[in-house]
N, C-alpha and C positions, 0 to 999 in steps of 0.2 A: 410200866416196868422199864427202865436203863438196864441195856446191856453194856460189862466194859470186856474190851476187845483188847489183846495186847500186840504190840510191833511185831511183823514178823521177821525173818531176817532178812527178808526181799525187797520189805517197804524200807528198813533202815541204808539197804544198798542202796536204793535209790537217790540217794541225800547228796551224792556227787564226792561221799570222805575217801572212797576206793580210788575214785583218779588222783586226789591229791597225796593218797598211798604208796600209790605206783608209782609216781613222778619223784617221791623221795625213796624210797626202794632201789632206781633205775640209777638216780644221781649217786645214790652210797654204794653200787656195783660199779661204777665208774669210777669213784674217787679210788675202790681198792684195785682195781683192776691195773689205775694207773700207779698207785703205791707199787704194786707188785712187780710192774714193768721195770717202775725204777729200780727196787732193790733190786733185780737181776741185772738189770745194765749195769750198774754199781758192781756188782761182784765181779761179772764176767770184767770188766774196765779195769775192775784191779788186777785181777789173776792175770792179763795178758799185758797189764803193766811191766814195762824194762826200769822206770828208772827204781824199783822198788826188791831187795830182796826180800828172801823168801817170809825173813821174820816182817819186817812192813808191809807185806801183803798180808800176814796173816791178822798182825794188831788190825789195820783196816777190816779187813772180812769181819772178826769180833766185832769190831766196834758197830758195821753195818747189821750184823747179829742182835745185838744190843740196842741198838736203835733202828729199827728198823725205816724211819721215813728220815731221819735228821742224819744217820749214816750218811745213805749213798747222796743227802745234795752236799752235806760237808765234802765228801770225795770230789764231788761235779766242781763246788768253788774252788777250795784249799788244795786239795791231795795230789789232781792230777798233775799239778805242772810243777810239784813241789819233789823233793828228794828225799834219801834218807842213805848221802853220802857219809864216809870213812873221813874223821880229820887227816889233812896231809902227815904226811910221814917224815920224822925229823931226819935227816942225813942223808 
């Protein structure tokens, strides 16, 4: 007489797939951890931005709203060193 026996959850843990669970788990809390860091560095860097009034700080915040990870590096390249001067005044 064959007896069948079925996995238990202890033996399937043992196969080594939980470490390589972990390891992508741990890397995808890091990738958002540092998403996160950046949209608030992003925000706080616009809001204490001078060369920006208060409407071009706010399109920026939306826009980092809106995109959350392509936002704030557009801001890091483009935005910070850029303006959102008055044309000169004629007379």
């Amino acid at each position: 007489m064959t007896t069948l026996t079925l996995a238990s959850g202890s033996t399937l843990a043992d196969t080594g797939d939980t470490t390589g669970s972990v390891v992508v788990v741990v890397i995808a809390l890091a990738f958002a951890l540092a998403g996160a860091v950046l949209f608030l560095a992003g925000v706080v860097s616009v809001l204490r931005s001078g060369n920006y009034a208060s409407g071009g700080k706010a399109v920026w915040v939306l826009a980092m709203l809106a995109f959350p990870l392509v936002g704030p590096l557009a801001w890091f390249v483009w935005g910070r060193k850029s303006t959102m001067s008055n044309p000169p005044s004629a007379g």
